[in-house]
C-alpha positions as CSV (number, residue, x, y, z in Angstrom):
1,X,0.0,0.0,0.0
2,X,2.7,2.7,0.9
3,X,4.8,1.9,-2.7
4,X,1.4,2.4,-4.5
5,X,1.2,5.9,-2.6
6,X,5.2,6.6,-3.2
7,X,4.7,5.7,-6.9
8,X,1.5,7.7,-7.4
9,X,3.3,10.6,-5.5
10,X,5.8,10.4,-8.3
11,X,3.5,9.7,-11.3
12,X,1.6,12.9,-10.3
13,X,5.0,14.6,-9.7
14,X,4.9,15.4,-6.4
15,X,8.6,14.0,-6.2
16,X,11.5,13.5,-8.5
17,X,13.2,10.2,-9.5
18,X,15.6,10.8,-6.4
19,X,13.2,11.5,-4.0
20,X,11.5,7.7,-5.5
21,X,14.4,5.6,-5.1
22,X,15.0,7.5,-1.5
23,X,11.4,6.8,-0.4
24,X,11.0,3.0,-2.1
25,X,14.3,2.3,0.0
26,X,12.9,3.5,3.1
27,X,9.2,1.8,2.2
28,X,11.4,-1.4,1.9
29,X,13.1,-1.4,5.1
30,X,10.0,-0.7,6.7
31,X,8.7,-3.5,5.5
32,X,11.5,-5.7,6.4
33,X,11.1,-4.4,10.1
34,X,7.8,-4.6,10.8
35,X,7.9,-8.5,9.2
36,X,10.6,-9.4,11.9
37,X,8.9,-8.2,14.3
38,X,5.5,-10.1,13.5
39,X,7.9,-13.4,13.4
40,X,9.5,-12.5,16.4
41,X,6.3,-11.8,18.4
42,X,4.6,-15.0,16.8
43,X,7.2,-16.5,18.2
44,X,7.0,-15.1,21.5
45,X,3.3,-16.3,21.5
46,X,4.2,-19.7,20.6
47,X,6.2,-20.3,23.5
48,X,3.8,-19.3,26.0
């Protein structure tokens, strides 16, 4: 969902390519901490 808002930002020119590949890298990383924390907190449930 927030790529599809980053891209549209860009389509509609509300950034520049830079701006893009900044944001996309950031969108990413988000993504792959808010996935290790789901794992690590499912996890955490299982061993309860």
């Amino acid at each position: 969902m927030l790529k599809t808002l980053i891209r549209k930002a860009y389509r509609l020119e509300y950034i520049n390519a830079d701006r893009l590949a900044v944001w996309m890298r950031h969108a990413d990383e988000l993504g792959r901490r808010i996935g290790a924390w789901i794992r690590h907190e499912s996890k955490q449930g299982a061993g309860v």
